[in-house]
Structure formats: structure tokens, C-alpha cells
C-alpha positions in Angstrom: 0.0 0.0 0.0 1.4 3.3 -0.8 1.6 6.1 1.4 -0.5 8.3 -0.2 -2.9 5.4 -0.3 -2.2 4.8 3.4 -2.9 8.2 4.4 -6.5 8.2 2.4 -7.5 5.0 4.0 -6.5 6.1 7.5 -8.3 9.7 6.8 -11.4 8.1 5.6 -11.8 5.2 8.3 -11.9 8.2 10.5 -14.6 10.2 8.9 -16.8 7.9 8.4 -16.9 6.5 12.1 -17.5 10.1 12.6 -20.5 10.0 10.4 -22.0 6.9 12.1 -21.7 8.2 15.4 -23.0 11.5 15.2 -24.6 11.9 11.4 -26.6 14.9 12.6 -23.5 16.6 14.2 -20.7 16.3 11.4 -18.6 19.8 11.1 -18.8 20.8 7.5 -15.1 21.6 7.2 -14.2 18.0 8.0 -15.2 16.9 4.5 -13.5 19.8 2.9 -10.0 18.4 3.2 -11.0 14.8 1.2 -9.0 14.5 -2.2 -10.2 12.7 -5.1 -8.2 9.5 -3.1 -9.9 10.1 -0.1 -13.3 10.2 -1.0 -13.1 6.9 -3.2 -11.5 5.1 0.0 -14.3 6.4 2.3 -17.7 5.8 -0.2 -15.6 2.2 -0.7 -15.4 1.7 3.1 -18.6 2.8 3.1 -20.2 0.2 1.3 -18.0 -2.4 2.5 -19.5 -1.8 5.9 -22.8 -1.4 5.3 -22.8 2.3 6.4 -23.1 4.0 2.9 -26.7 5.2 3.9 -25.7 7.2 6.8 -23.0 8.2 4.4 -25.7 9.3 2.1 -27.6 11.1 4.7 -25.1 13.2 5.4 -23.4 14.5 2.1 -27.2 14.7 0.7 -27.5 17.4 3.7 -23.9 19.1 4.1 -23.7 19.8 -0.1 -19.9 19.3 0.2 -19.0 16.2 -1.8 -18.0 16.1 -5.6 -20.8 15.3 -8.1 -19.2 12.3 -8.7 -19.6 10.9 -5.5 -22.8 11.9 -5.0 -23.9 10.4 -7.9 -22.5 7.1 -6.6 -24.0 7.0 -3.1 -27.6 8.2 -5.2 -26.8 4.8 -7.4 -26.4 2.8 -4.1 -29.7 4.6 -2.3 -31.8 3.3 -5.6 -30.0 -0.1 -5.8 -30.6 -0.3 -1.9 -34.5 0.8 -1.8 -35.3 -1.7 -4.6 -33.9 -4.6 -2.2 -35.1 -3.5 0.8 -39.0 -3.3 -1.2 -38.0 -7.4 -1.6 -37.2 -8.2 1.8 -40.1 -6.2 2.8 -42.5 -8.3 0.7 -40.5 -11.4 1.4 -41.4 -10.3 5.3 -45.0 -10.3 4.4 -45.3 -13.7 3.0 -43.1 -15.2 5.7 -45.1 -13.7 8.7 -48.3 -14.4 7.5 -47.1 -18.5 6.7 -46.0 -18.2 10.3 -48.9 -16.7 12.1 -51.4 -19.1 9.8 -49.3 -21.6 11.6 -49.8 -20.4 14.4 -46.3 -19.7 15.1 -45.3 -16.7 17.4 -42.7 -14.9 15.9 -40.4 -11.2 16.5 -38.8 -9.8 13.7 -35.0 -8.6 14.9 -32.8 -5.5 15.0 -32.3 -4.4 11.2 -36.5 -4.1 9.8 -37.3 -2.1 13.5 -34.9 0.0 12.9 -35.1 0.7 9.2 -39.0 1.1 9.2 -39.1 3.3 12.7 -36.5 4.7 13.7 -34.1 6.0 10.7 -35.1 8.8 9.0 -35.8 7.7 5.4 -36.8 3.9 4.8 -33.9 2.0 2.7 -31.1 4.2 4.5 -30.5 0.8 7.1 -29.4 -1.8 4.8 -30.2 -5.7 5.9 -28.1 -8.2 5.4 -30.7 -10.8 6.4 -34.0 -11.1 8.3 -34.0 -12.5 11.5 -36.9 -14.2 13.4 -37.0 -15.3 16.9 -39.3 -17.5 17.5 -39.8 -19.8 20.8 -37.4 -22.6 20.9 -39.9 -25.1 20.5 -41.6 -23.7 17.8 -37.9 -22.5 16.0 -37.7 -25.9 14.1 -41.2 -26.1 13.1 -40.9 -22.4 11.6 -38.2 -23.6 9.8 -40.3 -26.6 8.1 -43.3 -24.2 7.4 -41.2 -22.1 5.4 -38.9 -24.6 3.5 -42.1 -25.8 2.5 -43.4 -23.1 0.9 -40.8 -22.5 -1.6 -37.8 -21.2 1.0 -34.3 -23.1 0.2 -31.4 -24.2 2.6 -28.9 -21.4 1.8 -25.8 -23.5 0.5 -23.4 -24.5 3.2 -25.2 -23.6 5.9 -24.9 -26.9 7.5 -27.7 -29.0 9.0 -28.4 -28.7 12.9 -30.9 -28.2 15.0 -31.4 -26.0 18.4 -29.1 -27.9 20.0 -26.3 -25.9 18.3 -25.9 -21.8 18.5 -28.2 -19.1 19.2 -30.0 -19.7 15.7 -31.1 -22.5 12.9 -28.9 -22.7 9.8 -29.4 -20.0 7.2 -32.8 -20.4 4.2 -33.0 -18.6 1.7 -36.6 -17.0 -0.5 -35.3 -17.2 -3.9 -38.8 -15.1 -4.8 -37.1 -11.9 -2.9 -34.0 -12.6 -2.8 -34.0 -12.5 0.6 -31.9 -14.6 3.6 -34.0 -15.3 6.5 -32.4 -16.6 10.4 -35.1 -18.2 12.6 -33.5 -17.7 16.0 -34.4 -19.4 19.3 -31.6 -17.3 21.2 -30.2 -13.5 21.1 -26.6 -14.6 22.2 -24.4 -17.1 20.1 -22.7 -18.3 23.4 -24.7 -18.4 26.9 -24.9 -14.8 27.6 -26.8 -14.8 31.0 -29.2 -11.6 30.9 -30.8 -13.8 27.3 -33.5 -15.7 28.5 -34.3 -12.2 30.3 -34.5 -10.4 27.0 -36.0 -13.1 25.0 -38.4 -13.1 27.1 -38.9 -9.3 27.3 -38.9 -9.6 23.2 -42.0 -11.3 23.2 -43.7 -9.6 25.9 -43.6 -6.4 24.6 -43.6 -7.2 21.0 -45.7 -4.5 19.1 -47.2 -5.0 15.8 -46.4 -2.9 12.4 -48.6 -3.2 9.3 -47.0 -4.4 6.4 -48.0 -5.1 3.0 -50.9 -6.1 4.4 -49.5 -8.7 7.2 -49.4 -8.0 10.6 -45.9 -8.2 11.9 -44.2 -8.0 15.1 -41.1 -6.0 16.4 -39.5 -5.0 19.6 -40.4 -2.5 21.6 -38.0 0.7 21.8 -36.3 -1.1 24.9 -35.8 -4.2 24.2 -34.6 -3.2 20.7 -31.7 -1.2 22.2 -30.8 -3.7 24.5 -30.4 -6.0 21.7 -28.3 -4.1 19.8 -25.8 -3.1 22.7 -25.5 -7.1 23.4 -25.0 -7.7 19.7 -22.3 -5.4 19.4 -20.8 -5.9 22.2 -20.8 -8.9 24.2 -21.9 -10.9 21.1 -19.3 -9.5 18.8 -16.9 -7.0 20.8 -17.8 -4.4 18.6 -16.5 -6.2 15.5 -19.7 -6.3 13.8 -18.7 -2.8 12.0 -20.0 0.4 12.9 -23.7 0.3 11.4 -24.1 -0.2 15.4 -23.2 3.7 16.0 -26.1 4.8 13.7 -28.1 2.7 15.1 -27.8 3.8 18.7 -27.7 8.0 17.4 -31.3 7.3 15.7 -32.7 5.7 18.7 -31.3 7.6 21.0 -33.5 10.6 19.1 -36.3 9.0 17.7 -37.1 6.3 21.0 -38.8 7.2 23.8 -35.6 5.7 25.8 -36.2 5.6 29.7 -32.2 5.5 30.8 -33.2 5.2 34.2 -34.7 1.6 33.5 -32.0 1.0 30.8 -29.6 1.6 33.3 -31.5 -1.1 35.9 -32.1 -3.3 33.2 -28.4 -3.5 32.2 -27.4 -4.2 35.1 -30.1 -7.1 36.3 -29.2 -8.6 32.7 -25.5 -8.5 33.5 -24.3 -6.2 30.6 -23.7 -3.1 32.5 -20.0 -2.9 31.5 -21.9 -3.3 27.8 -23.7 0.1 27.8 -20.9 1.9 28.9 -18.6 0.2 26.4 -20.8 1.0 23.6 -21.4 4.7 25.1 -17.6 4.9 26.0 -16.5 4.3 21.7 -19.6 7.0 20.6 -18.7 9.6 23.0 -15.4 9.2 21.8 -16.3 9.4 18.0 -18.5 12.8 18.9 -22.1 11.7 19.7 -23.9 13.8 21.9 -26.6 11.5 22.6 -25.2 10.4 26.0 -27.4 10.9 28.9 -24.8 13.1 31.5 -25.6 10.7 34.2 -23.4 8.4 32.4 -21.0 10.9 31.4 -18.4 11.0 34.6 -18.0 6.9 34.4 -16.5 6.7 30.8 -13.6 8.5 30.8 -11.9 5.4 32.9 -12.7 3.5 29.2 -10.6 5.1 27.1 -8.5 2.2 26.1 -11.4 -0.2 25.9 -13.0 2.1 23.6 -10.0 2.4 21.4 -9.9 -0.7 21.3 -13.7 -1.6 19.9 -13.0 1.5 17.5 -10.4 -0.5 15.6 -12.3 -3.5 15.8 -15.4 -1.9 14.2 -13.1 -1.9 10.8 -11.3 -5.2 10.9 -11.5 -7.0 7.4 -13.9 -10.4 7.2 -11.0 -12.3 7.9 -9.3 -10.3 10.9 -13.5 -10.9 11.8 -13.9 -14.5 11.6 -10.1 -14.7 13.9 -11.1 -13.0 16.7 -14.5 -14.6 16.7 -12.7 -17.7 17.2 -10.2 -17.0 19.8 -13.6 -15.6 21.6 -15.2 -19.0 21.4 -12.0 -20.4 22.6 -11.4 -18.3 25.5 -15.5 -18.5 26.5 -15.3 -22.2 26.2 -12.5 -22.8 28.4 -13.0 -20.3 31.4 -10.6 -17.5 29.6 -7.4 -20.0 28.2 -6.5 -19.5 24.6 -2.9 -20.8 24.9 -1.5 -23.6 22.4 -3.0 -27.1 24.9 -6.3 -25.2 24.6 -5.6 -24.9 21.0 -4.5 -28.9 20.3 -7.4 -30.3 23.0 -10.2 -28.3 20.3 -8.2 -29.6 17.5 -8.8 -33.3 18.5 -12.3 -32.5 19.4 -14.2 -30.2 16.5 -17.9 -29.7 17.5 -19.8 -31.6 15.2 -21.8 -28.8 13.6 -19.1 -27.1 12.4 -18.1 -30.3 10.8 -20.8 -30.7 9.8 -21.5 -27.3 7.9 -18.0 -27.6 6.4 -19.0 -30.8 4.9 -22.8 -30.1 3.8 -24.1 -33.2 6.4 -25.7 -33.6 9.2 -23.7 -33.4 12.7 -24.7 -36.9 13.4 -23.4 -38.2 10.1 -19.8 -40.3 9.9 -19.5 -38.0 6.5 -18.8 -35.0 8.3 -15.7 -36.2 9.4 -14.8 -36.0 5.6 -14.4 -32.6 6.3 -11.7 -32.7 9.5 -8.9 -32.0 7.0 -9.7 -29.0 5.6 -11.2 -28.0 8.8 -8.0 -28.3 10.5 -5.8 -26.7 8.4 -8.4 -23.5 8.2 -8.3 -23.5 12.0 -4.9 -24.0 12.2 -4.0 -20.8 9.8 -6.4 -18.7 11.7 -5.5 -19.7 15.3 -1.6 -18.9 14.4 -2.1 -15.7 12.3 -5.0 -14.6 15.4 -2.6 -15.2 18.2 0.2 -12.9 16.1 -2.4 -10.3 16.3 -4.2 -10.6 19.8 -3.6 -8.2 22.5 -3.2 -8.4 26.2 -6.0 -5.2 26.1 -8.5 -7.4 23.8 -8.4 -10.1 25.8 -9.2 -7.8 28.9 -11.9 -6.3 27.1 -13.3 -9.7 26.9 -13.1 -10.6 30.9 -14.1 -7.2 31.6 -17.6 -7.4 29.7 -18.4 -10.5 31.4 -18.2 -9.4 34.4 -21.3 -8.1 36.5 
């Protein structure tokens, strides 16, 4: 990488964190100094991250970028609405195959916040949709919607809800449109998520659409969710989308952060909400209530550290998700015995999904091979790059 390249990557990483933490508070003059190098770097990182419609948002309101540009984002906003008027129509036709089935069912983070709490529909792009359903009706949603014309999204494996916080990936070839029935909120025993399952379903409020009557979290539980997800579910390295999301609900909610505050706490993820307050105070939001204020300065390095984990590459991603699992599986040890004792023992789902067969197949061990010299690569190259302070982070989140 050149320097000059260097220096536009580095100048646009910071922007646009910038413009996901506070999209309504962005100086003017800070998208004066962006050369032609620049601004391709940050509308590419942009995209890459999912963030392009807060992007968007606020050039279409500051009039400072180069027509070009502009006329790039405009190009992603049309490309954008047109798939999220699929998923919304794939929503419909899913929720009401559910509810015929009787089949009670939440749909999760992304369609809440796109449809009530962003300022234009589209600007929140959605990877997938999720639904939560009650464990013992996750499978059975599953079924209902294979067999009406939904697909098993290609190497997703085969498991039930013995495995994970969620059922493999299916996929509406009609919309275009990836669907994951969940029976969980966290991927790995989070303690507070029976709590706000429960919560989920309890004060689930409807939302017309298309004609089907479909449910979503409350304002609560919905921000809740999204500070687990980002960080105790994914130490912030689920990208910075997250930021947005907590600016346009922080404005648009009626957010109680009194009982935010108690609920945190009674679901242990106190030490969450201040993580994900400490890394948005420090990228300039001004949404943060001043009775939490005096407590995150103590944060600093934490919140460095989540910042630079909001832009890891898919790979750097998939690395630290694994020395997670490690580390939560075995009381905090990721040293080389912990390494060779999972190495002689691979779950059987992730066999399994490696290989396309079911985790009580013999075929799946077909796939040990390959699967150990993937985990292999990634456990060396993850270890090079680990640090003392992410590992902290870690302990420190888990902690009451």
C-alpha cells in the first residue's frame, strides 16, 4: 500500500466512524480536506461496511461532496431501496405463513430500525431477516417455510437448536432474501438472554406491512439488543452500522435511561452500555445521557480498542471470533494445549456445515482436514495479532 494510499484510508476510516456516530452533528469543514483518493476510500469503506446510507444522509445534507460521488451514493440509495421493497415483501409472506401456523414470531434489529427509527426507509441496509421464535416452535418455523418454496442457503450446514443461538441459514429465492429463525439472542450463553427473549415477546408491538401484521420489539428491548450484539456478542467487530443505530434511537425512542440503566445491570451487561457509550462519546455523539458521562472516561483504552475492531477485514473478523469462542469455552485459556485439545475435538456442527451433512453423520468427518488446516492458519495468524488489552476487554464485559 502506498503512502498516499495509506494516508486516504486512514483519513477516511476516521470520517466515516464520525458520520456513524453522530450523522446529525458532522462539522462541514471536515469533508473539505478529502481528495479525489480520499473520498473513493471512504464511499468504498462505506459500502464495504454497510454504512453508505448514513453516508448518504449526510453529504445529501452538508452539499460538500464532488458530483461524482454523489452520484455514486444516489446509485447505491436506488439499488438499496429496490432490495429492501423485496425483503419487505419477502417479510410479508413469511409472517403471514407463520402466524397461519400459528407460530409466534419477533422480527429482529435491522426491519425495527429501518422502518421506525431512521429517517428515510432503505437508508438501514439488511443483510438478512432475523426471526425469533420460541425454541420449541424454531424448528417447526423452519419446516413451514422450507415448504413453501424457501431453500437451505448453500453450506449452511444441518443442525438443529441444540447448536448456537439460531437455525442454519434459508433462503426466499422469490425476494432474494436470507431469512435466520433464532431461538436465542446470544451465540454463546450470555446470561441476561432468556431475560431479554423473554422481554422480546412480551412487549412485541405489531407494524402493518403489506398487508401482514408483523411484530417487532419495543424501543427497549430493541436497544438492549443491539448493545449485546455489538458488544458482548461481537466486541464491537460487527462494524460500525451499530453507531447509527444507537444515534437514531437515542432521538427517535422514547428511551427511559433510568430503566436501561436497571435493566443492564439485572441482565449483566452493565460494562456493555458503557462500552458501547464509552467508543460513541469518543467518535463525537452527543446523545449520551450526562448521568453516564463522569464513568467513561476510565474506558478510554477499551474504547480504542472496539473502534479499531469496528473496521477489521472479514477475515481479521472470523479470527477473533474464534479466539472468543475459545477463550469463552474454556474459562478464559487460549494458549497452544487449549488450541491442540479443540483440534482433537471439533464440534460436530461445524463439521458438519463444512462438509454439507448432518452433525450426526460419519460423512462429516470427511471434512476434519480442511477444517483443520483453516483452524490452524487462523489460530496462528489470530494469536500474532491478539492483545493483552482485547483479551481484557473480553473478561471485563463478562463481568457483573
Amino acid at each position: 500500500m502506498s503512502a498516499e494510499t495509506h494516508t486516504a484510508h486512514a483519513q477516511s476510516s476516521a470520517l466515516l466512524l464520525a458520520v456513524c456516530a453522530a450523522p446529525d452533528d458532522i462539522p462541514g469543514e471536515l469533508l473539505c480536506n478529502l481528495d479525489d483518493t480520499a473520498w473513493s476510500a471512504l464511499v468504498d469503506l462505506a459500502i464495504q461496511t454497510r454504512t453508505a446510507g448514513l453516508l448518504h444522509y449526510v453529504l445529501d445534507r452538508s452539499d460538500r461532496s464532488p458530483d461524482a460521488i454523489s452520484n455514486r451514493l444516489q446509485e447505491w440509495a436506488r439499488k438499496q431501496a429496490q432490495f429492501s421493497l423485496l425483503q419487505t415483501r419477502s417479510l410479508a409472506r413469511s409472517s403471514t405463513l407463520l402466524a397461519q401456523h400459528g407460530i409466534d414470531h419477533v422480527v429482529l434489529k435491522g426491519f425495527a430500525l429501518d422502518q421506525l427509527v431512521y429517517p428515510r426507509k432503505g437508508m438501514r441496509p439488511l443483510r438478512d431477516l432475523d426471526l425469533l421464535c420460541h425454541k420449541a416452535d424454531a424448528e417447526r418455523a423452519q419446516g413451514v417455510l422450507l415448504d413453501n418454496g424457501f431453500q437451505p442457503l448453500p453450506g449452511s450446514g444441518q443442525y438443529g437448536v441444540e447448536h448456537g443461538h439460531q437455525l442454519p441459514e434459508i433462503f426466499d429465492p422469490a425476494h432474494q432474501t436470507i431469512y435466520e429463525i433464532h431461538h436465542r439472542l446470544n451465540a454463546r450463553h450470555w446470561a441476561g438472554d432468556p431475560r431479554l427473549v423473554e422481554r422480546t415477546f412480551a412487549e412485541a408491538k405489531s407494524l402493518p406491512v403489506l398487508g401482514a401484521d408483523v411484530k417487532v420489539p419495543s424501543d427497549h428491548a430493541l436497544f438492549l439488543h443491539m448493545v449485546e450484539h455489538a458488544s458482548i456478542h461481537h466486541l464491537m467487530a460487527n462494524g460500525p452500522l451499530t453507531l447509527g443505530d444507537l444515534h437514531f434511537m437515542a432521538k427517535n425512542c422514547q428511551l427511559d435511561w433510568d430503566a436501561i440503566e436497571h435493566e443492564a445491570e439485572e441482565m449483566e451487561m452493565a460494562n456493555a452500555l458503557l462500552l458501547v457509550m464509552a467508543v460513541a462519546q469518543r467518535l463525537g455523539a452527543r446523545w449520551i445521557p450526562p448521568q453516564f458521562t463522569h464513568r467513561l472516561s476510565e474506558l478510554e483504552a477499551f474504547a480504542e480498542e472496539a473502534c479499531e475492531a469496528m473496521l477489521v477485514s472479514r477475515e481479521d473478523f472470523r479470527e477473533r471470533e474464534m479466539l472468543r469462542r475459545m477463550a469463552l469455552e474454556s474459562g478464559g485459556r487460549q494458549g497452544l494445549w487449549e488450541a491442540c485439545k479443540r483440534a482433537l475435538s471439533p464440534a460436530p456442527s461445524e463439521l458438519a456445515k463444512l462438509g454439507n451433512a448432518a452433525p450426526g453423520s460419519v460423512w462429516r468427518w470427511a471434512a476434519y482436514p480442511r477444517w483443520l488446516i483453516d483452524r490452524g492458519r487462523r489460530y496462528w495468524r489470530s494469536r500474532k495479532r491478539q492483545s493483552q488489552l482485547h483479551i481484557g476487554l473480553q473478561k471485563w464485559l463478562r463481568q457483573r
